[in-house]
Every structure is written in structure tokens, then in C-alpha cells.
C-alpha angles and dihedrals in degrees: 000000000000126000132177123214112209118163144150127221131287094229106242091358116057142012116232074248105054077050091065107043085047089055090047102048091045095044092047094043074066110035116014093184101070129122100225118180112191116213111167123199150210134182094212095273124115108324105031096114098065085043092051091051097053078071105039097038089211142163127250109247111199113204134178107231139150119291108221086273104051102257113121121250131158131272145200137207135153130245132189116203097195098054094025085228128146139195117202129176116209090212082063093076102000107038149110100245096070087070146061111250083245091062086046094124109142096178091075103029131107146212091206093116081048084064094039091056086052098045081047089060093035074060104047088050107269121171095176125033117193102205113191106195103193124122101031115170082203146095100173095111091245092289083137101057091043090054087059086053096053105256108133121206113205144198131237080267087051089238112142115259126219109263101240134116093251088062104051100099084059093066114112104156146028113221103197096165096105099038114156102275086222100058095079087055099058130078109217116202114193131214102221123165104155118073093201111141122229103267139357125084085304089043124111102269101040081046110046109350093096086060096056088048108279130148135222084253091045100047085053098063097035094059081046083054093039091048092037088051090049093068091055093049087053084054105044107033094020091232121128097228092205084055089068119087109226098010088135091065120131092001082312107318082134094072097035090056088052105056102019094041095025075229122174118227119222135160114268094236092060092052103062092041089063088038086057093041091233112175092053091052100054095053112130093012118152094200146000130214124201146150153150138206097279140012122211143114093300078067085082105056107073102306126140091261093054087050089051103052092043081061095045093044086056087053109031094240121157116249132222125181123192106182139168094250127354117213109182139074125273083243089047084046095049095043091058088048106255108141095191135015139184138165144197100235091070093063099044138102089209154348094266086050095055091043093045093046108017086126086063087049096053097046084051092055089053096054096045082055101054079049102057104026118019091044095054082047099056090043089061 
């Protein structure tokens, strides 16, 4: 019998990879027999990138680059020789939390150490760059990554502008003459899980900007910039910016990605499956276990659970889920295709208890499940 773990993390508990030694060793104190094939996921949010690594088996590549306000600090990506494949986070050089809430100012903040951390793998030899853009501490359009890659925005003096969201309206001209040589060698692959558009009340700035420190006044101006800047970018790039799904992302990093990277943006959770090469994978599996820290409808909207049970609905695989909490109804567990389902929160005596020995827990549900299910299989 053949069973995949996938799961994502349990936030503050447990790794998708504790996760997955605590299944195993529960499944196999039960049924030695068992084929188990550990995948753990992620969905582009904190932890992706040891997740990411279980799969790229990379280095970490430490760099110095620009903070979003221009001061240097040091950042990490991973980056795979073999297979000339990077990961980079965006928060690594560009993102809040490099900075204390009361710094959070994104109307003078930049992307620019985002691009540096890309021109640094073009370097070391990268053919595909992964980008996750969560976390930005920016709403500069990506103006800033794009000027470390040698793109130059111009005013109608054609002096350079600094690359920052307050300037965008400014903008008057691309200047794509001294773009990176290397840029039009790499695939870039983007980790993208929101479909805001650029600008407009679901844009970037009306949408996220106040949470990175930005006021009524300066929302404002930065959607005018966002929606000014939109109408270089057609011209330029002949792409209608509010045509793209998720070209709001990251105070406009989507759409960046998109015409300065010729990126494609993909939901994160998407990209590590294929990174982990997960439907083949899961190929003659006779179930899958996965789970996350809590179920509930956000389930639904681009997280590591939803991914899995797209795949065993391909495949008609059986579907377990051993979460943290669950918050939705059985009918509401059988209609989105989860057989059995189980938490921690039902076997302990409090909240501190699930979060110090959720491992233990884990390892328990699995148990309880060989139990229930796999043994009454192998019986048939």
C-alpha cells in the first residue's frame, strides 16, 4: 500500500517536515509494511524556502543588497548548481520584515535589493529563477528592481528618477537600452496567490498600502502613480497592465515580474508541486495525507490543501487531512473531497499543550488512522 504525505506547515508548531517524520513514524509503528513518500508543501508563505530546498537541494547564497530604504543588509537565496536554479524571497531584501511597524513607510520605499538578489544569481549562473513576492514592504511597482537590472525610468527631463512608489507619476520614459544582458536567458517563474489589479479600490495601494504604513493621502497618490505608470508600461511593453490577474501583487511587483522579467505568475502553491514533481508522484497512491494548521474557508483560496486535492481528484486518490483545527462542517469536508479528518485540537487539554507537543499529536492521528482505515483495507 502506498501513501503520500503533503502537507503544509502548522504556523509556530510544526514544519511541513516535522509533519512528515511524525506521519511516518506513526503510520509505520502500525504497518511496517507501507510505501510512504514524503512531499512536503508549501503555498509561498513563511517556510517555503526550506521546503523549497528539500527539493532543490541548494545552497544559501548570502549577498549584501539595498533594504527598501537604501541602507545595505544582508540577504539569502538559494541556489541549486545542478539544476542552475534559484529561489529568491522578495521579503529577503524588500520586505517588512526588515523593519520595525513604525519604519513602515511604502511610499518611499524600493525593490531595488529584490533586483540585486536576481543580477547576483544571473551571476552565479541561474537559468530559472523562482521569485516569491509575499511580504514587500513596497509599493513602487517594481520600478526599484527593474532599476538594478538596468531599466531607467525617466522624467520628462529625462533625468532618472528615484525608484521609489512616490515617484511613479513622474515617469515619462523607459529607458531599456542598458537592460541586464542575462535577463533574456532566465525563465522566472513567480509565486503569485492574490488577483488584485494594479490600481483602482482592489489595486495595490487601496488594498495593502495602509499595512505597510501608508496614509488616506498617501494611498491616494500612490494608486495616481500606480494608474499613471500603467499607461507607460502599455506603451512601452504593449501589455494592458489591468488585463493581468494579480498584477497588484506586492505594491505592484505582479505586474513587474510580468513585463520587466517576462515572469509567469502562478500560484505558489503550483509551483512547488511542480517543483516536487507531485502528480507523478502521486501516481498509484492509495492515499494522501495532508494538513495544515487550520481548515477552514480560506482552504479554498490558493493554500497547500486546495493544491492537493486538485492532484487526487485527477487521480481518484483518497484524501486524509490532520490539521491543527478544523473549522468547517463534515458535509462541507466530504464536498471539497477529504475522506477522513482528524485535528489536534480535539485530544488536548489546551491550547499551550497542542502548540508544545503537536509532533506527538500528529504522530497519534496517524496512528488512530492506520488503525481505522489501512488496516480494514488490508484485511479486504
Amino acid at each position: 500500500m502506498k501513501i503520500v504525505l503533503a502537507p503544509d506547515k502548522f504556523k509556530n508548531s510544526l514544519s511541513s517536515l516535522e509533519f512528515c517524520l511524525a506521519v511516518s513514524e506513526g503510520l509505520k509503528s502500525m504497518i511496517p509494511n507501507l510505501e510512504i513518500v514524503k512531499t512536503p508543501l508549501a503555498d509561498g508563505g513563511d517556510g517555503t524556502i526550506e521546503v523549497v530546498n528539500y527539493y532543490l537541494n541548494g545552497n544559501e547564497v548570502r549577498v549584501m543588497v539595498n533594504n527598501p530604504f537604501f541602507q545595505s543588509v544582508q540577504a539569502v537565496y538559494l541556489f541549486s548548481k545542478p539544476t542552475k536554479t534559484a529561489f529568491i524571497e522578495m521579503a529577503e531584501a524588500s520586505g517588512l520584515k526588515l523593519l520595525s511597524p513604525e519604519d513602515y513607510d511604502c511610499k518611499n520605499a524600493t525593490s531595488f535589493g529584490t533586483g540585486e538578489m536576481i543580477a547576483d544569481a544571473i551571476a552565479k549562473g541561474s537559468t530559472k529563477i523562482i521569485l516569491g513576492i509575499g511580504g514587500s514592504a513596497t509599493n513602487d511597482c517594481g520600478i526599484g528592481m527593474a532599476s538594478a537590472l538596468g531599466y531607467r525610468f525617466l522624467d520628462s527631463n529625462t533625468e532618472e528618477v528615484k525608484p521609489v512608489g512616490t515617484n511613479l507619476s513622474k515617469i515619462e520614459f523607459i529607458d531599456v537600452s542598458k537592460v541586464h544582458p542575462g535577463l533574456h536567458k532566465v525563465d522566472f517563474q513567480v509565486a503569485c496567490d492574490v488577483t488584485n489589479p494594479l490600481y483602482g479600490d482592489q489595486g495595490a495601494a487601496y488594498i495593502y498600502a495602509a499595512q505597510k504604513g501608508a496614509s488616506w493621502q498617501d494611498i491616494r497618490m500612490l494608486d495616481k502613480g500606480l494608474s499613471d505608470f500603467s499607461k507607460i508600461i502599455e506603451e512601452v511593453f504593449h501589455v494592458n497592465p489591468q488585463s493581468v490577474k494579480g498584477a497588484g501583487a506586492a505594491g505592484g511587483m505582479g505586474i513587474a515580474s510580468k513585463v520587466f522579467l517576462k515572469g509567469e505568475l502562478k500560484p505558489g502553491i503550483e509551483l512547488i508541486k511542480n517543483l516536487a514533481q507531485f502528480d507523478e508522484k502521486i501516481r498509484g497512491a492509495d492515499w494522501i495525507i495532508t494538513g495544515e494548521g487550520k481548515l477552514d474557508s480560506q482552504t479554498l483560496s490558493g493554500k497547500a490543501i486546495q493544491g492537493v486535492l486538485d492532484s487526487a481528484k485527477a487521480q481518484s486518490i483518497k484524501v486524509a487531512a490532520f490539521c491543527g483545527a478544523i473549522d468547517i462542517s463534515n458535509e462541507e469536508l466530504t464536498n471539497l473531497g477529504i475522506d477522513y479528518a482528524d485535528s489536534v485540537i480535539e485530544k488536548v487539554k489546551s491550547l499551550n499543550d497542542a502548540m508544545e507537543n503537536s509532533y506527538n499529536y500528529v504522530k497519534l492521528m496517524a496512528e488512530e488512522f492506520a488503525l481505522s482505515f489501512l488496516r480494514k483495507q488490508e484485511s479486504i
